[in-house]
LUMBASE-119617 format. One record per residue (C-alpha): chain; x, y, z; residue in three letters. Coordinates in pm, whole numbers. Example, Ala and Ser with C-alpha at 12.3 -4.5 7.8 and 13.67 -1.06 7.14 Angstrom:
# residues 2
A,1230,-450,780,ALA
A,1367,-106,714,SER
# end
This chain:
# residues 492
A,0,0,0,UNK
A,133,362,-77,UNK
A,237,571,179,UNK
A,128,920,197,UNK
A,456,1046,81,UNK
A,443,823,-208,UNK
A,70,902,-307,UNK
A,158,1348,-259,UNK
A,475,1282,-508,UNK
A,316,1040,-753,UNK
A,-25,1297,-781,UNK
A,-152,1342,-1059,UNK
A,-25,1637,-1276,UNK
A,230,1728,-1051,UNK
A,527,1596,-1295,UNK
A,397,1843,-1556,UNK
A,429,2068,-1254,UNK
A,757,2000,-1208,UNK
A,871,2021,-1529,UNK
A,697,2397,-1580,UNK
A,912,2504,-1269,UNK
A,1235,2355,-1426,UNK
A,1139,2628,-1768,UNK
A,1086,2897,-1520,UNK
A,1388,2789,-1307,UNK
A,1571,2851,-1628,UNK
A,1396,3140,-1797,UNK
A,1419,3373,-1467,UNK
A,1797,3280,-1422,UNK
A,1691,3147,-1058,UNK
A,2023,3005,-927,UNK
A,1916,2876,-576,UNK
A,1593,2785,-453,UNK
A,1448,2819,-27,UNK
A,1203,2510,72,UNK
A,1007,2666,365,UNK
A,778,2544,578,UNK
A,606,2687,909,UNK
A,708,2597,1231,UNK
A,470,2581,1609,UNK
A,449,2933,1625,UNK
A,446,3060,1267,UNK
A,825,3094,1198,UNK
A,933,3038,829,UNK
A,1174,2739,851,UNK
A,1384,2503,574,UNK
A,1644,2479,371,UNK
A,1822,2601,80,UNK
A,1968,2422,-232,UNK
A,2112,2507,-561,UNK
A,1820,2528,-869,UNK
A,2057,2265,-1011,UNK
A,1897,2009,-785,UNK
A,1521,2096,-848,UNK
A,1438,1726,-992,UNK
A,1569,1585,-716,UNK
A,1431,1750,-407,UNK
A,1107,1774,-577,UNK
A,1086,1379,-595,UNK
A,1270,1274,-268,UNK
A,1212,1587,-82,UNK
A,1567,1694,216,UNK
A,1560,1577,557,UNK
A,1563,1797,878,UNK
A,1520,1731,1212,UNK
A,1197,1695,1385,UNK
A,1309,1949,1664,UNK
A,1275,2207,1312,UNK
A,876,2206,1377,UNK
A,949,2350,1720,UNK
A,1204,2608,1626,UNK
A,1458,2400,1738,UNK
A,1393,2586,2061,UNK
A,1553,2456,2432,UNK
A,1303,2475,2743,UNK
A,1423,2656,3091,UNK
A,1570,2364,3201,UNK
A,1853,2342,2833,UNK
A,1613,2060,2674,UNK
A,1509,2053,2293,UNK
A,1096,2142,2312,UNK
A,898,1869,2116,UNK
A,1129,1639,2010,UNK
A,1497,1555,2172,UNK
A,1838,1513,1953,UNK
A,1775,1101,1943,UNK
A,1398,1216,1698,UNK
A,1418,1104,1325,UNK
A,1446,1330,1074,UNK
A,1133,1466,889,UNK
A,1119,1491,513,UNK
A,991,1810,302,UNK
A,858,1774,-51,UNK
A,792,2139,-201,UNK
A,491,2192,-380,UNK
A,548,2273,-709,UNK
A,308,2541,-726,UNK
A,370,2723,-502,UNK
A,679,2830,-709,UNK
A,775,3230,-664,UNK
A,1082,3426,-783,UNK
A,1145,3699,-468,UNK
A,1110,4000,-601,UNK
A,1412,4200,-419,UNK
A,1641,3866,-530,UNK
A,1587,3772,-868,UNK
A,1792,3487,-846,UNK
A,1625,3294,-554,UNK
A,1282,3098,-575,UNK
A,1027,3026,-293,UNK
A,838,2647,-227,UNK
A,633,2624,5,UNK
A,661,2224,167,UNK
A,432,1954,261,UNK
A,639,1775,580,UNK
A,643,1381,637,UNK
A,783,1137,883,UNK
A,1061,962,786,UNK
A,1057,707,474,UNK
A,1245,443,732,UNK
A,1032,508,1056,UNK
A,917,205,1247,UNK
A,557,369,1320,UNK
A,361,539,970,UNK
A,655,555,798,UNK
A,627,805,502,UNK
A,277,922,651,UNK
A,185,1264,654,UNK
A,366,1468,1003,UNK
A,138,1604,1234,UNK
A,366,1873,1367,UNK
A,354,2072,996,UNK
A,63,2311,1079,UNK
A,15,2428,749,UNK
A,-27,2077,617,UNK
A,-285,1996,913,UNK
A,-470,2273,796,UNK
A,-510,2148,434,UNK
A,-662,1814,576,UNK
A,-852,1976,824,UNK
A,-1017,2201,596,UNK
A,-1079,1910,274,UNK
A,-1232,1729,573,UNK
A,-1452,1982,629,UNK
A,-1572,2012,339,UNK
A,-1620,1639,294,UNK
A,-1806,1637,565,UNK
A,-2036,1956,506,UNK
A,-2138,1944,170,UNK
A,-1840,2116,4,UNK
A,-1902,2429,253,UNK
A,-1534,2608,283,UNK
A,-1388,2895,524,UNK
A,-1270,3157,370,UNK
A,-1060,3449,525,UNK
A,-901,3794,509,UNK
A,-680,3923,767,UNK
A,-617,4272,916,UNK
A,-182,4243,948,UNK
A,-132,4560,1205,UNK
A,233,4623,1261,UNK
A,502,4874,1375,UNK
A,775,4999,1230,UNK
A,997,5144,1477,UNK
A,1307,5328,1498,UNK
A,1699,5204,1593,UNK
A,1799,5383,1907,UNK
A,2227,5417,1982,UNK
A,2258,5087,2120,UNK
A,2098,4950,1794,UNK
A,1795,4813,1986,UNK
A,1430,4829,1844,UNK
A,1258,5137,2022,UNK
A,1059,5424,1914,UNK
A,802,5455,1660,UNK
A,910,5581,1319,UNK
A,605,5806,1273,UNK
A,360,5964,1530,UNK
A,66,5756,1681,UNK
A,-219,5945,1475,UNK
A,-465,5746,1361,UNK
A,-598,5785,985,UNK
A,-316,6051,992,UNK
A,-212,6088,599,UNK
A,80,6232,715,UNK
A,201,6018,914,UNK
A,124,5762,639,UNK
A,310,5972,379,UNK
A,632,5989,661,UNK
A,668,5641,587,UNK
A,536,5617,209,UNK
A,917,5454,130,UNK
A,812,5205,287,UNK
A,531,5054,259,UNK
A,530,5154,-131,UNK
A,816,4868,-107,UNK
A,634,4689,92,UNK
A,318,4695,-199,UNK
A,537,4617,-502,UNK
A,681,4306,-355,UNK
A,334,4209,-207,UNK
A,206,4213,-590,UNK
A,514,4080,-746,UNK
A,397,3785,-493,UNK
A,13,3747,-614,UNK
A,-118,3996,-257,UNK
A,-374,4193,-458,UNK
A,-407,4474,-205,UNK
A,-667,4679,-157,UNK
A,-641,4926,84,UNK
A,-404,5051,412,UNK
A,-367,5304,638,UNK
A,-202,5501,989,UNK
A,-312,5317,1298,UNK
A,-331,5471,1620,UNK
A,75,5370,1754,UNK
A,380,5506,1702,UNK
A,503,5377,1345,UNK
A,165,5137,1292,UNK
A,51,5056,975,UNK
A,-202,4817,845,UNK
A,-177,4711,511,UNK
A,-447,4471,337,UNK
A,-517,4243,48,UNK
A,-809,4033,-72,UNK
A,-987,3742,83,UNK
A,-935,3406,-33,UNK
A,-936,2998,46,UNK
A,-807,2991,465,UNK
A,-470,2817,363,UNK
A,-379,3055,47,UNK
A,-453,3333,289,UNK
A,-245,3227,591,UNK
A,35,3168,308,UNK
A,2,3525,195,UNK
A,46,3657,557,UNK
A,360,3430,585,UNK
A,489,3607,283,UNK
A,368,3947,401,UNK
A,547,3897,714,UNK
A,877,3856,525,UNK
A,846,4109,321,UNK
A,843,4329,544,UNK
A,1131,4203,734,UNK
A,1288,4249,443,UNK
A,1174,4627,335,UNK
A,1278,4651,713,UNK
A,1685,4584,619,UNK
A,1625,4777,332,UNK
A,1530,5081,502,UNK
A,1749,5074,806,UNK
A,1439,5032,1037,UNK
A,1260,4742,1238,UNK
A,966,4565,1143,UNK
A,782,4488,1477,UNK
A,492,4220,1505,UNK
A,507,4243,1871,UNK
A,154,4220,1992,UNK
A,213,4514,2271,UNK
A,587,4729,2284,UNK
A,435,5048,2402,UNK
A,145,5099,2637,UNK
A,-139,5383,2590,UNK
A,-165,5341,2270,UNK
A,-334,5082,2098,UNK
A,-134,4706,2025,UNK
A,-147,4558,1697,UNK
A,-410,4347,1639,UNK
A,-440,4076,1321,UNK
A,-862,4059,1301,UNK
A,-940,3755,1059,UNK
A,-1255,3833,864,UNK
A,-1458,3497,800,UNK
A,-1732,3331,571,UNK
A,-1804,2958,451,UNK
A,-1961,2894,105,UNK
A,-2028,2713,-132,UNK
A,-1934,2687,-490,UNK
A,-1708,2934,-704,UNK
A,-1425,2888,-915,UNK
A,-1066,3028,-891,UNK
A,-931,3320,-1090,UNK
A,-650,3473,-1229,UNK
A,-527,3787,-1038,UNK
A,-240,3889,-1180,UNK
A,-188,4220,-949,UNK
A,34,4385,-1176,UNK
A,231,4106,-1341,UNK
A,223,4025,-1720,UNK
A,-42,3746,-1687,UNK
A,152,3571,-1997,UNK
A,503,3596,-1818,UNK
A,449,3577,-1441,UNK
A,716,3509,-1162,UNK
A,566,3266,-994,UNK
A,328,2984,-1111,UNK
A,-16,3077,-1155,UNK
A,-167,2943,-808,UNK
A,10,3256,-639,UNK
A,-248,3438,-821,UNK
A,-544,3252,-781,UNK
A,-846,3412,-567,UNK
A,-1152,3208,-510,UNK
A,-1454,3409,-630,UNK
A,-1834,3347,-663,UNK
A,-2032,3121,-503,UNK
A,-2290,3104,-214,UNK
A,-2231,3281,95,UNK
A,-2382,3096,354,UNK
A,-2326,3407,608,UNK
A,-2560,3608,409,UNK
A,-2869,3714,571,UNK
A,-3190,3502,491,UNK
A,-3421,3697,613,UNK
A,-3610,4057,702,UNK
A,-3254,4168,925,UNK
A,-3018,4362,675,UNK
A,-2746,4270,927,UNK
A,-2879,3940,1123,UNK
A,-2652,3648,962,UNK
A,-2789,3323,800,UNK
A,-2846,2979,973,UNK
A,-2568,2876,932,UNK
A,-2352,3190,1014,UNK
A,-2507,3246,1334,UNK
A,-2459,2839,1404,UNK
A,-2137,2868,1279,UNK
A,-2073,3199,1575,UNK
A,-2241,3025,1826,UNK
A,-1927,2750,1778,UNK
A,-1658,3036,1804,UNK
A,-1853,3257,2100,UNK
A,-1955,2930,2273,UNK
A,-1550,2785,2204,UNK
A,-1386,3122,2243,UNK
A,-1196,3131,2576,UNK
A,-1020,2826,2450,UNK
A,-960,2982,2124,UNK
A,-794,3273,2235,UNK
A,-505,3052,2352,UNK
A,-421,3041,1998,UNK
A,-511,3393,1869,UNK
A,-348,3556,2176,UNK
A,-60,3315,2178,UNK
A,232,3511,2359,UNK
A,303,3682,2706,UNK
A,276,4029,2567,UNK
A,-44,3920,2384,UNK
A,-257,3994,2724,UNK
A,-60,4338,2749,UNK
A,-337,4430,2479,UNK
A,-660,4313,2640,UNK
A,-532,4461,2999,UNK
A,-433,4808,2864,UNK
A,-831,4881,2843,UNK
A,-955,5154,2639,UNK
A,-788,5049,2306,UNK
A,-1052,4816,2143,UNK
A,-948,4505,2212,UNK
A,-1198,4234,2295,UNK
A,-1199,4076,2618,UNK
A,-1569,3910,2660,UNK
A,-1715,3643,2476,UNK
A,-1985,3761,2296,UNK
A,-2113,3899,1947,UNK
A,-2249,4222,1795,UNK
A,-2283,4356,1483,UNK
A,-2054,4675,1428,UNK
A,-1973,4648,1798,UNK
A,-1617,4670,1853,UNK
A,-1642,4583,2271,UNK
A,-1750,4255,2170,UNK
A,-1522,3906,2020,UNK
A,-1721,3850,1733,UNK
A,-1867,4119,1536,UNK
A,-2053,4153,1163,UNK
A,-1832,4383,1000,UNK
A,-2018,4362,680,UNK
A,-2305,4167,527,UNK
A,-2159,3823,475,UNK
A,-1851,3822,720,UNK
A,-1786,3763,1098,UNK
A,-1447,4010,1211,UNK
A,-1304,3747,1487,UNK
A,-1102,4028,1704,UNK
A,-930,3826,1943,UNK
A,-627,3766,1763,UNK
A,-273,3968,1728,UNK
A,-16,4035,1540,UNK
A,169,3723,1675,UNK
A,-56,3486,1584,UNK
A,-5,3163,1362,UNK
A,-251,3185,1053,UNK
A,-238,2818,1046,UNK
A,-328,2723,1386,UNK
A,-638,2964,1393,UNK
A,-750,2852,1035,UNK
A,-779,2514,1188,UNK
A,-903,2662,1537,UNK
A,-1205,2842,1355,UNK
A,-1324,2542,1151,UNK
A,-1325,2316,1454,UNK
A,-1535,2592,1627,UNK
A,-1760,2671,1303,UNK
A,-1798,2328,1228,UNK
A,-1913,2222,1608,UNK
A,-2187,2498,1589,UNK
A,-2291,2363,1236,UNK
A,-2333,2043,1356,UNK
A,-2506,2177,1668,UNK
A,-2689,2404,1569,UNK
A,-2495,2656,1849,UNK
A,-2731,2949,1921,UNK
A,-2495,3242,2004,UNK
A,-2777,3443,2158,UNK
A,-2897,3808,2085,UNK
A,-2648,4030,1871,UNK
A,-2559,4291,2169,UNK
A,-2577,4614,2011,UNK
A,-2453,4796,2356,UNK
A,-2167,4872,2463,UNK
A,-2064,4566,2650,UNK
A,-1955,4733,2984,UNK
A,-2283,4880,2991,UNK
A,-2468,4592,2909,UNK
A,-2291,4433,3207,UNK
A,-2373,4708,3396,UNK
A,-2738,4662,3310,UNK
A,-2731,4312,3490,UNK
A,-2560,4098,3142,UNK
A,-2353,3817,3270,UNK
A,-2089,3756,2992,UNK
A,-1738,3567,3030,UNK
A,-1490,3725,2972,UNK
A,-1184,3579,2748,UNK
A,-886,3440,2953,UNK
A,-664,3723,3072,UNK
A,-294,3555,3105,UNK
A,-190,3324,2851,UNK
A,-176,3036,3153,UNK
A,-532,3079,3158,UNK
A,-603,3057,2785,UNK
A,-352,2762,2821,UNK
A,-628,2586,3061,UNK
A,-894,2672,2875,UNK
A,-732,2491,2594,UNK
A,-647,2173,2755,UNK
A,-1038,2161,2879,UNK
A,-1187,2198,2510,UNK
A,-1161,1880,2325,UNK
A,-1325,2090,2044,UNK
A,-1056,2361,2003,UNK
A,-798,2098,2044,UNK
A,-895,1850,1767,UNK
A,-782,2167,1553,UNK
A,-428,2040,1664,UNK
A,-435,1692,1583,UNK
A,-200,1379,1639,UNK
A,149,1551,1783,UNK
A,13,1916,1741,UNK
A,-139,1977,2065,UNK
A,174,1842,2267,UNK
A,397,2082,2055,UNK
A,218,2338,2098,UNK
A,131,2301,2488,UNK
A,466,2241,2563,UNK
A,594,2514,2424,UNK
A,359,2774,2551,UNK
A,389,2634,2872,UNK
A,764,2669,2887,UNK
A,706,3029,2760,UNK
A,447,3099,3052,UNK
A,707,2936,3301,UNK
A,992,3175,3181,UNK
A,806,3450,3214,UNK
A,654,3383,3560,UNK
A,1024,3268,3678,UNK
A,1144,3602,3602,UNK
A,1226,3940,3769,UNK
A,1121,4230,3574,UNK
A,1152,4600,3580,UNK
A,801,4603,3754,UNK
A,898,4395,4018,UNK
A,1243,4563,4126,UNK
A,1062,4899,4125,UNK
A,748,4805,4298,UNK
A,961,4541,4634,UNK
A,1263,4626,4611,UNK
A,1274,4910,4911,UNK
A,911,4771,5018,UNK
A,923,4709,5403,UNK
A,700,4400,5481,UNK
# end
C-alpha cells in the first residue's frame, strides 16, 4: 500500500508541474531555490539548495530534524521542546506550485513544503507529520468540506504592525512616525516604505486593496483580498517577510510584537470569516504580465463566486444566515479556549489589559460592535477580534473550523447580537465571560476543550502546549523592571 509520501509525489499532474518550474527555473535565471515550511508558532523554517537540484528535491524531498517544527527551541531547564536530539528526521517535498521568484532577489525561488515522517520510521513511515501546521490545515479544511457538503472557510486578515526606529545601542525602540490614527501624514512619513512593501506584495500574487495610519507610534495596516483559509495564511507568511525584508532595506525594524508600548493601541491581526459554497478560482495577476508571471499561476489565484452561507436570509439587513449564526455560536460558545491560539504570547494579554484600546476581552457577538469578540463587519462576514499580530494563521484557520464546524453540527445558538456597549450591558445586569486574561489561563482553557484541540491533531497539541507552557514558566520565573521597582525598598 502507498504511503502518503508516495501518493503526494506520484499525484496526478504534478510531474507536468515539475517540469513547468524547471522552464521557469531557467527562464528567470533562478540560481538557488528556499524550501520553507512553518514551524509551532508561525516561523518560516527550511532549507536552501542550488536550482541545479530541483528534480531531485522535488521527488525525494531533504531531511531535517523533527526538533525544526518546534524552532529547534531549548526549554528553561537546556532541553530541545517537542522532540529531543535522538527524533528522526522529517522529510519536506515542495509543492510545485507554489513556485515564486522573490522580487528584491531575482535569483532565488520560494516552495512552500508539505512535511512527512521519515521514509524508514518504524511507526507510519512516510505518513503525513502532524507537527507541519500548514499541512494539518489542508486536511482539516478538505475534511470539512467532505463532511459539510463542500461548505469552505474563507478568510481575510487585518496584518497591524510597527515599524519602529533604531535607538544608539541599535535596539528596536521608538516609533518611526507619530501615533495618529488615519493621519495621511504620518502615512506619507513612511510612504518609502510601505510603497516597497506593496510592489513586492504584488510581485507575490497579494492583490491589495487598501491601508492606512493606525493609532501607535510607526503602525501601519496594510491589506489584500480574501481568499481559500490556507492561500490566505500563506500570503500573511509572505507578508510577514516582506516586510522584514523592506525593514533591512530601510534601516528600520519591522515589529509584530503584539504590545511594545502601552497607551496606545497594540497591533491586532482581526481575521474576517465566511463559509460557502461553490465558485471557481481566478486569475489575479496584481500587476504582473499574466503571460510571463514570476511565480506559477496558483500565487495568483483568488476564489470568487459562489454562495455565501453568512448572508442574511431573512427581514434583518445585518442578522446572519443559519448557518452563520450556528457557525458563531461555535466560536462565541468555544472562544476562551480559542484565544489561547489567537493571543498566543506573554505580551499578547498586554493588549486586552491596557483597556480603552478596542481590544476584545468578553465572549460575545455584535454587529458593528467593537467591545465585543465577534462582530458583523459587513453583510456576509464575521471580524473574529481576538487575535494579534503574533498569531499563527495556520493554527487559527484550523481553530475556527473546529469551532464553526461544532456549531454547524449543533446548531450553536450564540444568543442576541448585543448592540450595547458591553460594559454597559454588564452594567445593566448581562452576565458575559470574559476571554482568559494571562496566557496560563487561555492555556487551561485549551487543555479543557476537546473541540478547540482537535484543531491540533495527532502531535500538534503536545507541541504546541509544551511550548507555551515553557514560555508561561519563563516568564513567571522572572524578575522584571516592575517587580524591582514596585519590592525592592518595600518594608514587609
Amino acid at each position: 500500500m502507498a504511503t502518503d509520501i508516495e501518493r503526494f509525489v506520484d499525484a496526478p499532474g504534478r510531474a507536468e508541474q515539475v517540469r513547468e518550474v524547471r522552464e521557469r527555473i531557467d527562464s528567470l535565471g533562478i540560481e538557488y531555490l528556499y524550501l520553507q515550511f512553518v514551524s509551532v508558532t508561525g516561523k518560516i523554517m527550511g532549507k536552501g539548495i542550488p536550482a541545479d537540484h530541483w528534480e531531485s528535491v522535488a521527488r525525494k524531498g531533504f531531511q531535517l530534524v523533527y526538533g525544526a517544527t518546534v524552532n529547534l527551541f531549548t526549554d528553561r531547564a537546556g532541553n530541545y521542546l517537542g522532540y529531543g536530539p535522538e527524533a528522526a528526521e522529517l522529510v519536506g517535498i515542495p509543492e510545485p506550485e507554489t513556485f515564486m521568484q522573490l522580487p528584491w532577489e531575482k535569483r532565488i525561488g520560494r516552495f512552500y513544503c508539505t512535511l512527512f515522517r521519515n521514509r524508514e520510521e518504524r511507526e507510519e513511515p512516510g505518513a503525513f507529520l502532524t507537527a507541519d501546521c500548514r499541512g494539518n490545515l489542508r486536511r482539516l479544511h478538505d475534511d470539512f468540506k467532505e463532511k459539510h457538503d463542500q461548505l469552505h472557510l474563507r478568510m481575510g486578515t487585518e496584518p497591524e504592525m510597527m515599524w519602529l526606529k533604531f535607538d544608539e545601542n541599535g535596539k528596536p525602540r521608538d516609533g518611526f512616525s507619530k501615533p495618529y490614527c488615519y493621519h495621511i501624514d504620518q502615512f506619507e512619513s513612511l510612504r518609502p516604505v510601505y510603497m516597497q512593501v506593496i510592489r513586492y506584495c504584488r510581485a507575490m500574487g497579494l492583490d491589495m486593496i487598501q491601508g492606512d495610519h493606525e493609532d501607535a507610534p510607526g503602525q501601519l495596516e496594510l491589506n489584500w483580498t480574501f481568499d481559500d483559509v490556507l492561500r490566505n495564511a500563506d500570503r500573511l507568511t509572505t507578508y510577514r517577510q516582506i516586510c522584514s525584508q523592506v525593514a533591512r532595506e530601510n534601516g528600520i525594524f519591522a515589529c509584530f510584537m503584539t504590545k511594545p508600548f502601552m497607551g496606545v493601541s497594540a497591533s491586532g491581526c482581526h481575521h474576517n470569516i465566511s463559509l460557502w459554497r461553490g465558485g471557481e478560482d481566478q486569475l489575479v495577476p496584481t500587476g504582473n504580465d499574466p503571460e510571463n508571471l514570476p511565480g506559477m499561476s496558483e500565487n495568483y489565484m483568488y476564489l470568487k463566486g459562489g454562495e455565501n452561507t453568512f448572508m442574511p436570509d431573512g427581514d434583518d439587513p445585518q442578522l446572519p444566515g443559519v448557518v452563520g449564526r450556528h457557525a458563531i455560536g461555535g466560536i462565541v460558545h468555544h472562544l476562551r479556549a480559542m484565544t489561547a491560539i489567537g493571543c498566543s504570547t506573554v505580551n499578547s494579554y498586554r493588549r486586552l489589559w491596557d483597556t480603552g484600546f478596542w481590544a476584545p476581552v468578553f465572549a460575545d457577538w455584535g454587529y458593528q460592535n467593537r467591545t465585543t469578540g465577534l462582530r458583523v463587519s459587513a453583510p456576509g462576514r464575521f471580524e473574529y477580534r481576538s487575535v494579534d499580530s503574533m498569531v499563527n494563521p495556520y493554527l487559527m484557520g484550523a481553530a475556527i473550523l473546529a469551532a464553526a464546524g461544532d456549531g454547524v453540527d449543533n446548531e450553536l445558538d450564540p444568543g442576541e447580537p448585543e448592540e450595547r456597549n458591553i460594559y454597559e450591558a454588564m452594567e445593566a445586569g448581562k452576565q458575559v465571560r470574559k476571554l482568559p486574561m494571562s496566557l496560563g489561563e487561555a492555556l487551561e482553557a485549551l487543555e479543557n476543550d476537546d473541540v478547540i484541540r482537535s484543531g491540533l491533531p495527532g502531535e500538534m497539541y503536545r507541541l504546541y502546549h509544551e511550548y507555551k507552557s515553557d514560555e508561561w514558566a519563563r516568564f513567571m520565573s522572572t524578575v522584571t523592571d516592575w517587580d524591582n521597582d514596585t519590592y525592592m525598598e518595600c518594608l514587609p
